[in-house]
MARBA-3410 file (N, C-alpha, C, O; in Angstrom, 1 decimal):
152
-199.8,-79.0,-118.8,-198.9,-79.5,-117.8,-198.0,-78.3,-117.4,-197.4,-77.8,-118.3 ~ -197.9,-78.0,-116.3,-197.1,-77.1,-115.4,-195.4,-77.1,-115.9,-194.8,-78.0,-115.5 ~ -194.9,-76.2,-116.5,-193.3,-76.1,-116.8,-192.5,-76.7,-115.2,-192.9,-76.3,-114.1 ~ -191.7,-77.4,-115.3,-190.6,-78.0,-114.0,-190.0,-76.5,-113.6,-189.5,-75.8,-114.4 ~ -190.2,-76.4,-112.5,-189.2,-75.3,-111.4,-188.1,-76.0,-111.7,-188.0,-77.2,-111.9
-187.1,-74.8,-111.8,-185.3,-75.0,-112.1,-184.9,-74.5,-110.7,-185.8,-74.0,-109.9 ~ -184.2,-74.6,-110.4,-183.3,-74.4,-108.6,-182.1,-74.8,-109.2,-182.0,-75.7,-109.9 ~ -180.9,-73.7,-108.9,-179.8,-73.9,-109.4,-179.3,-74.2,-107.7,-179.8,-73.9,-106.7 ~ -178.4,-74.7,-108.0,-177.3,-75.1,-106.6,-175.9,-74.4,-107.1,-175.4,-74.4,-108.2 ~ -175.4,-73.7,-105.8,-174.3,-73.0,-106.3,-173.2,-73.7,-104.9,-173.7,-74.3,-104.0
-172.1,-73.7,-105.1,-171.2,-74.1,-104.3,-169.7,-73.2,-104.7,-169.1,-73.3,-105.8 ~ -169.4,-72.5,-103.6,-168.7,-71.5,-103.7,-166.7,-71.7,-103.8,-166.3,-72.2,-104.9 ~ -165.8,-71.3,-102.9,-164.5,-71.8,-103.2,-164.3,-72.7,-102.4,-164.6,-72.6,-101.2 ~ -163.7,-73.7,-103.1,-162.7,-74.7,-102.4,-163.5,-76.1,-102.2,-163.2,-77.2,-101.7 ~ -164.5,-75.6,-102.8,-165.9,-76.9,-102.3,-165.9,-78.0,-103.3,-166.5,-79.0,-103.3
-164.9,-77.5,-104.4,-164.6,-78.4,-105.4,-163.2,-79.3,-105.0,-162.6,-80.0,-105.9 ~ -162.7,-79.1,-103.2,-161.9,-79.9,-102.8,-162.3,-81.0,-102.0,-161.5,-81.6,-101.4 ~ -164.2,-81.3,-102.1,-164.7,-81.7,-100.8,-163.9,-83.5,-101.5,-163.7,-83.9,-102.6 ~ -163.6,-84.2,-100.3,-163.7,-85.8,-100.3,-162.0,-85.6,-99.7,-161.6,-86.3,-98.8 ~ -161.3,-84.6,-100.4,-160.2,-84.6,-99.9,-159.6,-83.2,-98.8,-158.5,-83.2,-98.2
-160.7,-82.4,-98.6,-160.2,-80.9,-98.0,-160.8,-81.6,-96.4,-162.0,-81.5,-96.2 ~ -160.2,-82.0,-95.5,-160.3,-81.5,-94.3,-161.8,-82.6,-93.9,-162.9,-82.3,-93.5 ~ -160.9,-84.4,-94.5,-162.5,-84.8,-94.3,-163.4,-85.2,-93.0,-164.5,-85.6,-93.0 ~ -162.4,-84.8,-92.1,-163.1,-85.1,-90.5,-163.9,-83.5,-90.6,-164.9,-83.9,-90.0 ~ -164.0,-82.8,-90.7,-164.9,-81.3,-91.3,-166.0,-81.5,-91.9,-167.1,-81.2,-91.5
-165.4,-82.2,-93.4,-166.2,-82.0,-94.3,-167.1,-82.9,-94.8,-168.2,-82.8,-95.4 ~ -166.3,-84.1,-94.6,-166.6,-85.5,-95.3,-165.8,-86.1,-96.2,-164.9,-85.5,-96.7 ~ -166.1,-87.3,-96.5,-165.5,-87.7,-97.9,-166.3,-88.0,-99.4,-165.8,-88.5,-100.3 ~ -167.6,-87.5,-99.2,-168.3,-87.1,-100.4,-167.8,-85.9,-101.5,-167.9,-84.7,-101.4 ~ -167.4,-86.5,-102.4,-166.9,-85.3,-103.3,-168.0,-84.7,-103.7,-169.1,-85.1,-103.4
-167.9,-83.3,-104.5,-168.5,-82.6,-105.3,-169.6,-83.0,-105.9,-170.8,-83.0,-105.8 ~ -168.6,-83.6,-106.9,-169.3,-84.3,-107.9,-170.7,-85.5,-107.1,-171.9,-85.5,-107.4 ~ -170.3,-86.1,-106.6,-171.0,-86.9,-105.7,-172.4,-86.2,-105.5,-173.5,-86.7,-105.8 ~ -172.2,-84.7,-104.8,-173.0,-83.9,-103.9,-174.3,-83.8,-105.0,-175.4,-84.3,-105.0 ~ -173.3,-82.8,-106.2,-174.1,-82.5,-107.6,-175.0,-83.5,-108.0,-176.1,-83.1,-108.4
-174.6,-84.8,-108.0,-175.1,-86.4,-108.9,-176.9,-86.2,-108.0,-178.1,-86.0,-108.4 ~ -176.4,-86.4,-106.5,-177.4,-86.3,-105.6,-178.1,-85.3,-105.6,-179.1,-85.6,-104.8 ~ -178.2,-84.3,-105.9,-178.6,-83.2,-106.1,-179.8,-83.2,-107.2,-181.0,-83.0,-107.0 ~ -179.2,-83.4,-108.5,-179.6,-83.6,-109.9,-181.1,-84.7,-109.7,-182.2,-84.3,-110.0 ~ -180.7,-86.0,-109.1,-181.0,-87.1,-108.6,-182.7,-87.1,-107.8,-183.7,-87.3,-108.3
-182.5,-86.8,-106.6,-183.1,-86.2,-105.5,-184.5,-84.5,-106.4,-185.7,-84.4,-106.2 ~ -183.7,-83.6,-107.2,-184.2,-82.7,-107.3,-185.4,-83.4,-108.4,-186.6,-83.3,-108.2 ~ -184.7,-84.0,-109.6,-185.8,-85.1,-110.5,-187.1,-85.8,-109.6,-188.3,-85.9,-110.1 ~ -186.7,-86.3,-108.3,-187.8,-86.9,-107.6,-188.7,-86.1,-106.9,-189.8,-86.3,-106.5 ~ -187.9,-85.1,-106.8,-188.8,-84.3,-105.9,-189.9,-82.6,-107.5,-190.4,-81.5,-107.2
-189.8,-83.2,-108.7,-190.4,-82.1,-109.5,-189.5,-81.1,-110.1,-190.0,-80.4,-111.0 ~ -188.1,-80.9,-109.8,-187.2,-80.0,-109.8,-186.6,-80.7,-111.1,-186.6,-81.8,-111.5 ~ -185.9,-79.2,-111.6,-184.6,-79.3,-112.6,-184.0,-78.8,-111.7,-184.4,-77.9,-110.9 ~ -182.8,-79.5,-111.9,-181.3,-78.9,-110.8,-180.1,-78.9,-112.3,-179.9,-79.6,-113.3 ~ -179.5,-77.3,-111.7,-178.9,-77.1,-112.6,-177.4,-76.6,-111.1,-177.3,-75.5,-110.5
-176.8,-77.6,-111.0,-175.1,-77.1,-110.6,-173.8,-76.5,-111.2,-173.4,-76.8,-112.3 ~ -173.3,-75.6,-110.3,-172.2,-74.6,-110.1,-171.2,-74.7,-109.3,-171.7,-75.4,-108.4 ~ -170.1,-74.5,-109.0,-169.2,-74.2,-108.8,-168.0,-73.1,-109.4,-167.7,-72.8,-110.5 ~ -167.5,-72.7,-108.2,-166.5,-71.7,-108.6,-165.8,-71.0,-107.5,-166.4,-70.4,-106.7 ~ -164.5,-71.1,-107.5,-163.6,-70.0,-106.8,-163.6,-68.7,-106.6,-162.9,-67.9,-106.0
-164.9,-68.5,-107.7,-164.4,-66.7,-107.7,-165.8,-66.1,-107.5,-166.6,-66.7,-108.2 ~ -166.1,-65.4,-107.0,-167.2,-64.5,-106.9,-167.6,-63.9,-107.3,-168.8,-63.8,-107.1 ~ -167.0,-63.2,-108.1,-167.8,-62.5,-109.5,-168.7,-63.5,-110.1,-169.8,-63.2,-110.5 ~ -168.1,-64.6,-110.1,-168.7,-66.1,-111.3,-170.5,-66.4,-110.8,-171.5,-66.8,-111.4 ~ -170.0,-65.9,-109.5,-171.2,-66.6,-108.5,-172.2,-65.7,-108.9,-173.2,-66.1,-109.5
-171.9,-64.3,-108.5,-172.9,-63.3,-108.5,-173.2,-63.1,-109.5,-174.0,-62.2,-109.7 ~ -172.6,-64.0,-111.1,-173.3,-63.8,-111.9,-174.4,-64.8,-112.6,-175.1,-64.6,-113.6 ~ -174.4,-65.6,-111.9,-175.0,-66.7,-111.9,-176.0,-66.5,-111.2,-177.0,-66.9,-111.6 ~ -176.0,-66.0,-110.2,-177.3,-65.8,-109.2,-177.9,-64.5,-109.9,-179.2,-64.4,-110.0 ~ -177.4,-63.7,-110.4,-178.0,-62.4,-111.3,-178.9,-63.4,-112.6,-180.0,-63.2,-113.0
-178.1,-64.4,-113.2,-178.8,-64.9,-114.3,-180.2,-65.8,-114.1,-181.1,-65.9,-114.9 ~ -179.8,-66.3,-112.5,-181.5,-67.0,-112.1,-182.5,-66.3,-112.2,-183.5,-67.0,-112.4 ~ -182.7,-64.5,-112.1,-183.8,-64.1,-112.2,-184.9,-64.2,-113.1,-184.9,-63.3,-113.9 ~ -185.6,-64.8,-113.2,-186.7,-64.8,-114.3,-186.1,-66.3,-115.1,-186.4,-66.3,-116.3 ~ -185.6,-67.2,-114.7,-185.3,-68.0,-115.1,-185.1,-69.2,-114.0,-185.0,-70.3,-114.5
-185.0,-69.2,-113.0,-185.3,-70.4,-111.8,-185.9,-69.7,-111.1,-185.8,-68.4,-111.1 ~ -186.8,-70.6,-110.4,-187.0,-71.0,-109.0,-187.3,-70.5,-107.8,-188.0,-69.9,-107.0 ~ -185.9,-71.1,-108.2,-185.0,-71.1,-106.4,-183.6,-71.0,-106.4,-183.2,-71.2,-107.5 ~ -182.8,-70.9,-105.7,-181.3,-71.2,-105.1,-180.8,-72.0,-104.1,-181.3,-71.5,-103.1 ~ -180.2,-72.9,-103.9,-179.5,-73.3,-102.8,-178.2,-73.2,-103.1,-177.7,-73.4,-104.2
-177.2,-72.7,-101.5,-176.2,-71.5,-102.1,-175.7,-72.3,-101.0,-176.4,-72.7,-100.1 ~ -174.2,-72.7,-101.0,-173.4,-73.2,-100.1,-172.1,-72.0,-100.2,-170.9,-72.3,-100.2 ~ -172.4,-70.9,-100.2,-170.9,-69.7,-100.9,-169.4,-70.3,-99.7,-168.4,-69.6,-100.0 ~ -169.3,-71.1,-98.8,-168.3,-71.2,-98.5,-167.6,-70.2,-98.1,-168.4,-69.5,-97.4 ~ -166.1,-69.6,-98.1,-165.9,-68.7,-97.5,-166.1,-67.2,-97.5,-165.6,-66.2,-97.0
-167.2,-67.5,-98.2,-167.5,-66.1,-99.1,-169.4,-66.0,-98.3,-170.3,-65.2,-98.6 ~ -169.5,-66.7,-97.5,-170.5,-66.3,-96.7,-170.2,-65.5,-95.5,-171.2,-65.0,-94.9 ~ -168.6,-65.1,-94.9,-168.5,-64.0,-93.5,-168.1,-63.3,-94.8,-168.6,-62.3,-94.5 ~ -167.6,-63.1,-95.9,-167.3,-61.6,-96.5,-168.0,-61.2,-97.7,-167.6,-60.2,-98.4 ~ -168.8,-61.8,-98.1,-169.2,-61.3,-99.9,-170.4,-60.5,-99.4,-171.4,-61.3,-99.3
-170.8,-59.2,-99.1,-172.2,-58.1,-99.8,-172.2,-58.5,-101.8,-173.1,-58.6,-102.6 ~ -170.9,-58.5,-101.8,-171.7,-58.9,-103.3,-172.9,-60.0,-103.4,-174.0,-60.0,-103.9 ~ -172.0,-61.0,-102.8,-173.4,-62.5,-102.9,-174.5,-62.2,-102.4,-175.4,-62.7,-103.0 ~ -174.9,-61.1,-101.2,-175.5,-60.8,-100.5,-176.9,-59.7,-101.3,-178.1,-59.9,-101.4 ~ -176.1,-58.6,-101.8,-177.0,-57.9,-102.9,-177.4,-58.7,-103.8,-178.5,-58.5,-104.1
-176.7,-59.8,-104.4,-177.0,-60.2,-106.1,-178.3,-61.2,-105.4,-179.3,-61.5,-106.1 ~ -178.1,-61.6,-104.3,-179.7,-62.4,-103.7,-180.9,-61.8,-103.3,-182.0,-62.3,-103.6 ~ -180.6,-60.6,-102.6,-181.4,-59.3,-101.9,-181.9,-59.1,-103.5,-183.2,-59.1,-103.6 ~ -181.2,-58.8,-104.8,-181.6,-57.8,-106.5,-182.9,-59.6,-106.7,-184.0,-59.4,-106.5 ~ -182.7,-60.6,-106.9,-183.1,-61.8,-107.7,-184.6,-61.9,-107.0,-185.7,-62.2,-107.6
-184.6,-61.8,-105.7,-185.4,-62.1,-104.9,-186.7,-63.2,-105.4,-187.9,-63.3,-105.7 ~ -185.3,-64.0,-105.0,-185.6,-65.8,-105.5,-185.7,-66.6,-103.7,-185.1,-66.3,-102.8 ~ -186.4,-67.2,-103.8,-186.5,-68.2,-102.5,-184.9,-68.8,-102.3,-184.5,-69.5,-103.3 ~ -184.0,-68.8,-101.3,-183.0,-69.3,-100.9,-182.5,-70.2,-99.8,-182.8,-69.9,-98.6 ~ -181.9,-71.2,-100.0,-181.6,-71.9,-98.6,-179.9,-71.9,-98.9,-179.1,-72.3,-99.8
-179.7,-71.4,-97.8,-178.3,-71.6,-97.6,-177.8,-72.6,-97.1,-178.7,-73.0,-96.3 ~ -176.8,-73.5,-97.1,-176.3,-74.7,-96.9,-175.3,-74.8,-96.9,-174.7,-74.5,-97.9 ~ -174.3,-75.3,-95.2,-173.2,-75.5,-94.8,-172.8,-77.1,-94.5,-173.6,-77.5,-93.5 ~ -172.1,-77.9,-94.8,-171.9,-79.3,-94.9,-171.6,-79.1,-93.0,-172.2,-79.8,-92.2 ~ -170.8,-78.2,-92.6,-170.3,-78.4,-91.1,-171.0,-77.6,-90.6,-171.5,-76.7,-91.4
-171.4,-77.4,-89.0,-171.8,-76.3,-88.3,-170.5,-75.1,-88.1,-169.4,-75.2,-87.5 ~ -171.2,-73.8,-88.9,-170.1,-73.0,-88.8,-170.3,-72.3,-87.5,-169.4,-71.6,-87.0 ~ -171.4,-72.4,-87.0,-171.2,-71.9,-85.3,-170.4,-72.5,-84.2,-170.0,-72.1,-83.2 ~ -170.4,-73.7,-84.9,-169.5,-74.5,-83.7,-167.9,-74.5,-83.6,-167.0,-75.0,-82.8 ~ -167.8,-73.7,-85.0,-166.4,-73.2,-85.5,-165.4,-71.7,-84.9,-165.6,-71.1,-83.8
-164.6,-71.4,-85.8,-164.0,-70.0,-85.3,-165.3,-69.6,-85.3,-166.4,-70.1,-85.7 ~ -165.0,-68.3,-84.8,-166.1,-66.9,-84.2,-165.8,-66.2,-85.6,-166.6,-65.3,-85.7 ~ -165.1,-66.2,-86.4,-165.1,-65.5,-87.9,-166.1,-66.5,-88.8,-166.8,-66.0,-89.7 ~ -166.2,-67.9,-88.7,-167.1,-68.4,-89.3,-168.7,-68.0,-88.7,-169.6,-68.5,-89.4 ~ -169.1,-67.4,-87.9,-170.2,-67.3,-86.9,-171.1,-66.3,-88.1,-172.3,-66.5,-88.3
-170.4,-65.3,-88.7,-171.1,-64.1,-89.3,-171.7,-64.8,-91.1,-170.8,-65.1,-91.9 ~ -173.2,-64.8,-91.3,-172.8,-64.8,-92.5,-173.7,-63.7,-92.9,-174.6,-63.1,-92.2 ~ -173.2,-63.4,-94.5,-174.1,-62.0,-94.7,-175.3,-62.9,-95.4,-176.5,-62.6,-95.4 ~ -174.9,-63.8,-95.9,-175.8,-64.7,-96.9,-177.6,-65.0,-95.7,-178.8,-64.8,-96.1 ~ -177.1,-65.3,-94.7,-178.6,-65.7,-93.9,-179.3,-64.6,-94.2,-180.5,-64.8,-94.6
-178.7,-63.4,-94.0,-179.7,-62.1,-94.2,-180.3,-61.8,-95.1,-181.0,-60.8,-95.2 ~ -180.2,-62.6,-95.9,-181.6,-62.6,-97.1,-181.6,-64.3,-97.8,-181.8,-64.7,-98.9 ~ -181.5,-64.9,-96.8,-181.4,-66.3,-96.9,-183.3,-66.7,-96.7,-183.8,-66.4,-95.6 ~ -184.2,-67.3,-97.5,-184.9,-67.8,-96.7,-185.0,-68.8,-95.8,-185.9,-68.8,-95.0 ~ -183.7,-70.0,-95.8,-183.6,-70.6,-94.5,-182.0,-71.1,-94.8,-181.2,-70.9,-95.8
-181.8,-71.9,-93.4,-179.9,-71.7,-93.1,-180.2,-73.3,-92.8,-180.8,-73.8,-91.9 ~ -179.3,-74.1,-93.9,-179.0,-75.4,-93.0,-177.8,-75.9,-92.6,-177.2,-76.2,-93.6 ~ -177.3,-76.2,-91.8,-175.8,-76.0,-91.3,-175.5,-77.6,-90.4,-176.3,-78.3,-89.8 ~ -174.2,-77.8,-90.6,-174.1,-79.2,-89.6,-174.2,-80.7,-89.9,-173.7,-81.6,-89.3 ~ -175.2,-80.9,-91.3,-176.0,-81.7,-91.6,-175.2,-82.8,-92.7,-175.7,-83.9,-93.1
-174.0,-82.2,-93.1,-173.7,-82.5,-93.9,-174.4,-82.6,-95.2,-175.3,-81.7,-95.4 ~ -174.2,-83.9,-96.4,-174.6,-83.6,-97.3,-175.9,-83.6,-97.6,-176.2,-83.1,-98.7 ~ -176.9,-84.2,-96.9,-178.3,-84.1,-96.5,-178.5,-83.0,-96.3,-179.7,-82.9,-96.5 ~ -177.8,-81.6,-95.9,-178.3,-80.5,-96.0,-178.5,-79.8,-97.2,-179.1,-78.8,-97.2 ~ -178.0,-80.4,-98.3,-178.5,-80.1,-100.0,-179.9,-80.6,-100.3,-180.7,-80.1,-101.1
-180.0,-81.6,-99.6,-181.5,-82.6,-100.5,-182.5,-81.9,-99.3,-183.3,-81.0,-99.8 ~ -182.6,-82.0,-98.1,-183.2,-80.7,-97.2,-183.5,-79.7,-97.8,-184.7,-79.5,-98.2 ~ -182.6,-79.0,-98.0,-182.5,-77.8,-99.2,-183.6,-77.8,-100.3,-184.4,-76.9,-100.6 ~ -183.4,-79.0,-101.0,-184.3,-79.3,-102.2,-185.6,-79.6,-101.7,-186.5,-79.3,-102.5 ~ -186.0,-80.2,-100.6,-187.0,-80.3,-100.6,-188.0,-79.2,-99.9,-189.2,-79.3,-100.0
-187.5,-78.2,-99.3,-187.6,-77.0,-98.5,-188.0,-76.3,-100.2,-189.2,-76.2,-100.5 ~ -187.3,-76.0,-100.8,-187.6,-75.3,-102.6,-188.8,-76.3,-103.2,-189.8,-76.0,-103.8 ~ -188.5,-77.2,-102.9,-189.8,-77.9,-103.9,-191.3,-77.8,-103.5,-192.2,-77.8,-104.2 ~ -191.4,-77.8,-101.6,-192.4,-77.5,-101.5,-192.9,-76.1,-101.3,-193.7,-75.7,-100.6 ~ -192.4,-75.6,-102.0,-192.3,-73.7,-102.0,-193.0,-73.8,-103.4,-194.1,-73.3,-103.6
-192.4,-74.5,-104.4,-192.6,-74.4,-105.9,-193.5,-75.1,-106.3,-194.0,-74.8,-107.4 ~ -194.0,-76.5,-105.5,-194.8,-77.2,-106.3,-195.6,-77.9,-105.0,-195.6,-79.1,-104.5 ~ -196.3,-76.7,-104.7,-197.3,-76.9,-103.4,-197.7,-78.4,-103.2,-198.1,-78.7,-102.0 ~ -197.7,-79.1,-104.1,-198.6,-80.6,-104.2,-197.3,-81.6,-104.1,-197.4,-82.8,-104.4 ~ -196.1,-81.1,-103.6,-195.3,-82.2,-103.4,-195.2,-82.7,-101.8,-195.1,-82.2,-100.7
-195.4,-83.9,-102.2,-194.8,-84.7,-100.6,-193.5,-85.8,-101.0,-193.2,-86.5,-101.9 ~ -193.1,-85.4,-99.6,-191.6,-85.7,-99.5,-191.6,-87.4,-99.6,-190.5,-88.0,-99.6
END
């Protein structure tokens, strides 16, 4: 029997404010909520889901440095740290792990500083807008990457 694909989910700063930060934006799904569904969803779909959070960037890029040779995949929500981190940007570009990026709101439809991310640029796909359905999207975009024989 085939070892389960791991896909870690990372969720970058402030994202550990979701239910309460700005919920006409964001929603009122907390974190924790997102992660439960994540965990949940990734079980059905063949996956180990292993969730992250953190405010700091260093934390992130070390965590995506530790996926190599040990997950998957990634699905990466870095939050404000997608218009400014090359760090997150290299430590994805070094892993060269399958990635989906995932934004709860459309950041195009936002300021013109939210427009730039460095993360797409070595992103294998961008889902934006979708809210929290753009996590389980996410998972299933990775699962049929990893376990060719999955239907949704």
């Amino acid at each position: 029997m085939a070892a389960t694909p791991k896909v870690l989910v990372l969720n970058g700063p402030n994202l550990n404010m979701l239910g309460l930060r700005e919920p006409a934006v964001y929603g009122r799904t907390t974190l924790k909520e997102i992660e439960e569904a994540c965990v949940a969803d990734g079980k059905r779909l063949g996956l180990a889901v292993t969730c992250h959070q953190s405010n700091h960037e260093g934390e992130l890029v070390t965590w995506i440095q530790q996926a190599r040779g040990t997950a998957g995949g990634i699905v990466i929500n870095p939050g404000a740290y997608t218009h400014t981190s090359i760090a997150i940007h290299d430590a994805l570009a070094a892993v060269e792990l399958p990635t989906i990026e995932v934004h709860l709101s459309n950041i195009h439809k936002r300021e013109s500083f939210r427009h730039l991310s460095y993360v797409s640029k070595v992103a294998t796909g961008v889902i934006a807008g979708l809210g929290v359905q753009g996590y389980l999207l996410a998972l299933l975009a990775l699962a049929e990457r990893l376990n060719p024989t999955t239907e949704a």
